[in-house]
C-alpha positions as CSV (number, residue, x, y, z in Angstrom):
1,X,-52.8,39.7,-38.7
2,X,-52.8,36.4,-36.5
3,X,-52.6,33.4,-38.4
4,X,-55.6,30.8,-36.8
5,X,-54.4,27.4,-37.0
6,X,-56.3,24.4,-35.4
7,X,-55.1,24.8,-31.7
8,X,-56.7,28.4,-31.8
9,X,-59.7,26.8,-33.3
10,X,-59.9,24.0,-30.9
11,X,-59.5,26.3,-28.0
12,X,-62.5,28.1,-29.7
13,X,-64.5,25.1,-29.8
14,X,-63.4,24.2,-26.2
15,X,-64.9,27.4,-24.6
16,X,-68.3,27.4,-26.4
17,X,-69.0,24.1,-26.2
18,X,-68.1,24.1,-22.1
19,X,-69.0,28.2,-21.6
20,X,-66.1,27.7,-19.1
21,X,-62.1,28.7,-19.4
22,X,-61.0,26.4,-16.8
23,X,-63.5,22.9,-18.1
24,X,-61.7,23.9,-21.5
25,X,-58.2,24.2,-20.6
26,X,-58.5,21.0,-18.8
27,X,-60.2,19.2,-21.3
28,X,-57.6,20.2,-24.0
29,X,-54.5,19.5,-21.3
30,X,-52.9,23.0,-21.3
31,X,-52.7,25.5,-18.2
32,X,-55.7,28.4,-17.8
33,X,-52.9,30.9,-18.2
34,X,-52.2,29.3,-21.8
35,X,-55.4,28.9,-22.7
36,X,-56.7,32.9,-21.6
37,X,-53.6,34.1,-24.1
38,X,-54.8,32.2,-26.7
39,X,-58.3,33.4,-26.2
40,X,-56.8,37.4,-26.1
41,X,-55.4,36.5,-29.3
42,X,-58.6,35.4,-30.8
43,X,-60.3,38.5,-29.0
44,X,-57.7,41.0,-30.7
45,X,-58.0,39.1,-34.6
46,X,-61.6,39.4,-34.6
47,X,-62.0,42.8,-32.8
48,X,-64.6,41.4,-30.6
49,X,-64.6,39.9,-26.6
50,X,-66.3,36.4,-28.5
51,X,-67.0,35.4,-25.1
52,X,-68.5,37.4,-21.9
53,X,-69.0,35.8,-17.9
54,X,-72.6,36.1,-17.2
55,X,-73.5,34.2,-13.5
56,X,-70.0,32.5,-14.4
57,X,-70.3,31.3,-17.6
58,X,-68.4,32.3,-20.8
59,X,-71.6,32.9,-22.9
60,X,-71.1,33.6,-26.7
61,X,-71.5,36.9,-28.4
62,X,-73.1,37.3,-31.5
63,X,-70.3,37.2,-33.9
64,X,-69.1,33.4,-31.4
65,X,-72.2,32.3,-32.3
66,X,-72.1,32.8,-36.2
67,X,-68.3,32.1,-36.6
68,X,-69.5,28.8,-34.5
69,X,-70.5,26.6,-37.2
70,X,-67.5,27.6,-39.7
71,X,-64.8,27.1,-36.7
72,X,-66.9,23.3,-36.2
73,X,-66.8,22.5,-40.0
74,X,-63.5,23.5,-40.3
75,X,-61.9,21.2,-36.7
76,X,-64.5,18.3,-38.7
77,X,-62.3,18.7,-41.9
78,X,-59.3,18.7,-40.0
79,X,-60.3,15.6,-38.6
80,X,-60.7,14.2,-41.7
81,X,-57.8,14.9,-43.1
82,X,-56.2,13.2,-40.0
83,X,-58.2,10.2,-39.8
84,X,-58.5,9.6,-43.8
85,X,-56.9,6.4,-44.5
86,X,-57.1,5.2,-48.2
87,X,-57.4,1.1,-47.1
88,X,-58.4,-1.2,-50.1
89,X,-61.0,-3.8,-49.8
90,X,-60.9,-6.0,-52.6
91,X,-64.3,-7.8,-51.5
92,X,-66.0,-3.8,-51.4
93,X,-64.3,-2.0,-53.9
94,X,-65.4,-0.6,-57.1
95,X,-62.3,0.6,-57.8
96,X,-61.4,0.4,-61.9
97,X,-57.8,-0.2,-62.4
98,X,-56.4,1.3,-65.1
99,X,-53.5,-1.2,-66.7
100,X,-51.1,-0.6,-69.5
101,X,-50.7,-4.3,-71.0
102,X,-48.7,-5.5,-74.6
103,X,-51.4,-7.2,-76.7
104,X,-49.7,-10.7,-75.4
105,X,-50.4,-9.9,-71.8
106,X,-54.6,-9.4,-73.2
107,X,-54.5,-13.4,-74.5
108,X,-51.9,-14.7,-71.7
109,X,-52.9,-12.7,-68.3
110,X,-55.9,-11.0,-68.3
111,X,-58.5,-14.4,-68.6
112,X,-56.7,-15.5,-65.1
113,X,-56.6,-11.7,-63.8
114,X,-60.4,-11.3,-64.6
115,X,-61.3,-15.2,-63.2
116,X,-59.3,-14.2,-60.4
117,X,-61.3,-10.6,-59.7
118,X,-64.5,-12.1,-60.0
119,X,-64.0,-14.2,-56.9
120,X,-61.4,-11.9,-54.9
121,X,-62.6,-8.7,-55.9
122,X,-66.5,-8.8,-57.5
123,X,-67.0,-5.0,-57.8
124,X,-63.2,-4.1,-59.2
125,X,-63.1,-2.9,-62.9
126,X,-60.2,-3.1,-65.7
127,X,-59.5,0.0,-67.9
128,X,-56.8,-1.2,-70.7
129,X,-54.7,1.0,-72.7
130,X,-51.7,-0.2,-74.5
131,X,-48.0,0.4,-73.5
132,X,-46.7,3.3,-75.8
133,X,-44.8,5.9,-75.3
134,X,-47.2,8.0,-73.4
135,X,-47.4,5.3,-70.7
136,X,-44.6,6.9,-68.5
137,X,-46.1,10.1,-68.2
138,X,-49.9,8.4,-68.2
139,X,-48.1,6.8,-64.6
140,X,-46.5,9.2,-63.1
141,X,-49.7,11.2,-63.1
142,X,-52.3,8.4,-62.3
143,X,-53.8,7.7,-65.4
144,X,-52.1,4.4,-65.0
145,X,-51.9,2.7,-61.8
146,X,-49.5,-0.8,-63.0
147,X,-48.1,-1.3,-66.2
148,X,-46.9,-5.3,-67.0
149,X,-44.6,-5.6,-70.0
150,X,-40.9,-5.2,-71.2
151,X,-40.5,-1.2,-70.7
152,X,-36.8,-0.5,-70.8
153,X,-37.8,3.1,-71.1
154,X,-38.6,4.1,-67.6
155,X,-36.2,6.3,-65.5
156,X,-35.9,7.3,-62.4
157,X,-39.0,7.6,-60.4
158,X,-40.2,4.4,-61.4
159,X,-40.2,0.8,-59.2
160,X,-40.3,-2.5,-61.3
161,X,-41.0,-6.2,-60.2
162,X,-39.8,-9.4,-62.4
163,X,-42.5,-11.6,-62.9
164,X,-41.1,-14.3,-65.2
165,X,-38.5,-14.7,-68.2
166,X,-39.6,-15.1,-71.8
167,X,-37.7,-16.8,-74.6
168,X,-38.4,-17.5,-78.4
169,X,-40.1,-20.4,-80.2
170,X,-41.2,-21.3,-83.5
171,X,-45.4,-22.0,-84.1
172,X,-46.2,-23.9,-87.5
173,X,-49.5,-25.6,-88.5
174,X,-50.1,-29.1,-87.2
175,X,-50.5,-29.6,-90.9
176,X,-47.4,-28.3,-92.3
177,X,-46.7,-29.6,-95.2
178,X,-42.7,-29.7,-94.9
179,X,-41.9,-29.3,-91.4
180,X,-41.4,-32.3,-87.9
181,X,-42.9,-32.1,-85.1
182,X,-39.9,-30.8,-82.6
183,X,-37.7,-28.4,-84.4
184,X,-36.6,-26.4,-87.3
185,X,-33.5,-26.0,-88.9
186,X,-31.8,-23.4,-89.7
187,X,-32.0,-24.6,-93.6
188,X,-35.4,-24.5,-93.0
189,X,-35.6,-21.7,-91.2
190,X,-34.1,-19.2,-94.3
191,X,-36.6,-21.0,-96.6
192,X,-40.0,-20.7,-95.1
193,X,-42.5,-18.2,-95.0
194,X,-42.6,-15.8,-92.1
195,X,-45.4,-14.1,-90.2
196,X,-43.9,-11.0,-88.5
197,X,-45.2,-9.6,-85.7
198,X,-44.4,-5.8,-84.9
199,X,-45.0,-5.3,-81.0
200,X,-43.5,-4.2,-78.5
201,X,-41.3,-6.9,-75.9
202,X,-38.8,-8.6,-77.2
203,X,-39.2,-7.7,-80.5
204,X,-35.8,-5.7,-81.1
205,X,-33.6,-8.3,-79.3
206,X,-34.9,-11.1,-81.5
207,X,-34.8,-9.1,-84.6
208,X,-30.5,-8.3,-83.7
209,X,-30.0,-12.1,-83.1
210,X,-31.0,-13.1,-86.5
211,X,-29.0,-10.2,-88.4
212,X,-26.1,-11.3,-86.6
213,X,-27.0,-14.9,-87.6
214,X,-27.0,-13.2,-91.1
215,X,-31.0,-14.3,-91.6
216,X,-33.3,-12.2,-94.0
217,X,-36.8,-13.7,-93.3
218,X,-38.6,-14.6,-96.4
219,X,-41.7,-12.0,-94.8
220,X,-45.5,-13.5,-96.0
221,X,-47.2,-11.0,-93.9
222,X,-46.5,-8.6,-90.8
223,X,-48.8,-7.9,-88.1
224,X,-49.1,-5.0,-85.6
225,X,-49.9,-7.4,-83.0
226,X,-50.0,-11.0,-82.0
227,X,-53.8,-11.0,-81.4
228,X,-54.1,-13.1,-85.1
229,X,-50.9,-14.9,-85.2
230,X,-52.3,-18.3,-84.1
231,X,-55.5,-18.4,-86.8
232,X,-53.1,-17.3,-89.8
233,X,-50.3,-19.6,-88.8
234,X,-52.6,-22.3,-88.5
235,X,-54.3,-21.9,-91.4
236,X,-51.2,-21.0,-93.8
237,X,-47.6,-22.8,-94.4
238,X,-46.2,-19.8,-92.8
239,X,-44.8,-20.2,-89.8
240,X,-44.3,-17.3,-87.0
241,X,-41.5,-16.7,-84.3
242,X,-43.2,-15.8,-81.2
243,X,-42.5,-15.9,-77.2
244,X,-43.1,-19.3,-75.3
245,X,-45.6,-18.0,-72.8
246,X,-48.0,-17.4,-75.8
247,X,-47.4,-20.7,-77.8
248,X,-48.8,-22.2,-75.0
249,X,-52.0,-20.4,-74.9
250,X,-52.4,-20.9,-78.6
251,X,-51.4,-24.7,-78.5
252,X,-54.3,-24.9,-76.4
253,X,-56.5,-24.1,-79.7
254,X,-55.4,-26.9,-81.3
255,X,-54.4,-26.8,-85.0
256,X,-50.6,-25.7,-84.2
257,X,-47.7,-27.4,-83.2
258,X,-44.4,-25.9,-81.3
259,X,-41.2,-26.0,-82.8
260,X,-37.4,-25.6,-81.3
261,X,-35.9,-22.6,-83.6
262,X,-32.1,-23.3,-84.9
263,X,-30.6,-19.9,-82.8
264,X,-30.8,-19.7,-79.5
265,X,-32.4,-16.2,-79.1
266,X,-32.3,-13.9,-76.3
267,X,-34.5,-13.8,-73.5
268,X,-36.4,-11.5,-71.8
269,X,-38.3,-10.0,-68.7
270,X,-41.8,-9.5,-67.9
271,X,-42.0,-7.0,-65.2
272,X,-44.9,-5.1,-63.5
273,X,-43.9,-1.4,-63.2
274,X,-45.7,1.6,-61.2
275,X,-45.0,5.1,-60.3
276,X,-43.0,6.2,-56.7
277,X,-46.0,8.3,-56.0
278,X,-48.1,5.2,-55.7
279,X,-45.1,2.5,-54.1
280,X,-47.4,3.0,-50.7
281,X,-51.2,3.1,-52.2
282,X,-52.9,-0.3,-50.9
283,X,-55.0,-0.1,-54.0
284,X,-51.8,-0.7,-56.1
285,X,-49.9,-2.7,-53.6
286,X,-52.8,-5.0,-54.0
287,X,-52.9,-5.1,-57.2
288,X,-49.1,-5.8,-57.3
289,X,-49.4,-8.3,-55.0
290,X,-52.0,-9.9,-57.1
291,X,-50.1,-10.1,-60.1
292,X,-47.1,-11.3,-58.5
293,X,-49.1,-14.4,-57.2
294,X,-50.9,-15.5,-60.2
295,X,-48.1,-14.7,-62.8
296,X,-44.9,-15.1,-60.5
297,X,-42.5,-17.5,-62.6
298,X,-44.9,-18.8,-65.0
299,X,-43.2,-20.1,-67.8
């Protein structure tokens, strides 16, 4: 059986919309010899002439005329499918974004990101889901377009961007009952209380520097996130080990006061990360793009 493809349905097209061989051989830019094979073909798949001269004109038979409307909706799809182009309009979209963030990222990024999309992009929404171990499957099937974090979990498949390097401070209470103003030492250190925080980042790296410093925090509380670090550090004599980017945010506050730690502990990178699938999506290049401008070096 003879496989139609588009030129046989364009050649279709051609002849009922023109009733003439010649007017559609010339409008399609291929020889009247070419083009009356091509009809045959069509003649001898559907077992009918589809087209008969009457006072020279190709005039449609019955079965032309009720094929007609599937052969035009199918050369419109085609067409389609040609001319689709998935262009981004930040100003037009209501695209939501789906982002897999840390919890640090929802106090330190997302109030610029979201001041930022209410002028750039008004109509754009945020879907937030948190960075686990389902979040490199989750990308590589679209249920997350951009992850921003420390994921040294991806594999192949996956594109990553360095937005800025993190290190480790200390965060005490203005109010601290035994502690300065610049620093902490390592006397000091061993003695106070802790808040620990277990989250995702960093986290490991900081936790092998201070077993190889040989230092067993004296632990008050742990937390499974940052998001209350600040309110029980500054309401407490405990004191909490945290990355720089979100001192900052939480010095802001007021009531807390930043502190040099006695080890110098490793640093680390923030990255955005997305799928291959998606490395040519405007949506996501956007959205990369955007991130790399507003968070690019930020210290």
């Amino acid at each position: 059986m003879l496989d139609i493809d588009s030129r046989l349905l364009k050649i279709f097209f051609e002849i009922y919309k023109h009733s003439s061989v010649s007017k559609a051989a010339e409008k399609l830019g291929i020889g009247q010899p070419t083009l009356s094979i091509a009809l045959g073909q069509l003649r001898e798949h559907f077992h009918d002439p589809l087209f008969v001269r009457i006072e020279n004109r190709m005039q449609p038979t019955e079965l032309s005329k009720q094929i007609y409307p599937i052969v035009l909706e199918a050369l419109n799809k085609i067409k389609a499918i040609q001319d689709y182009n998935i262009d981004f309009d930040p100003l037009t979209s209501n695209y939501e974004f789906k982002l897999s963030m840390t919890d640090i990222s929802h106090l330190v990024l997302l109030p610029t990101l979201i001041n930022y999309l209410r002028e750039h992009a008004p109509n754009v929404r945020l879907d937030i889901h948190p960075i686990d171990l389902n979040t490199p499957m989750m990308m590589s099937n679209g249920e997350i377009d951009l992850a921003i974090g420390f994921l040294p979990q991806l594999e192949a498949g996956f594109y990553q961007q360095t937005l800025f390097h993190q290190h480790y401070i200390c965060i005490a209470s203005q109010n601290h009952p035994r502690l300065g103003d610049t620093h902490i030492s390592d006397e000091e250190y061993r003695q106070e209380m802790h808040v620990d925080i277990l989250a995702t980042g960093g986290h490991y790296a900081l936790e092998h520097e201070l077993q190889k410093q040989g230092v067993n925090r004296n632990i008050l509380v742990r937390l499974p996130s940052y998001l209350g670090v600040g309110l029980v550090v500054q309401d407490t004599d405990a004191i909490a080990t945290i990355p720089h980017y979100l001192s900052q945010v939480l010095l802001n506050r007021g009531g807390l006061k930043i502190l040099q730690p006695p080890y110098a502990f490793p640093s680390y990178s923030v990255k955005q990360h997305w799928h291959a699938r998606f490395h040519h999506t405007p949506s996501n290049q956007w959205l990369r793009q955007v991130f790399f401008q507003l968070f690019s070096g930020i210290c």
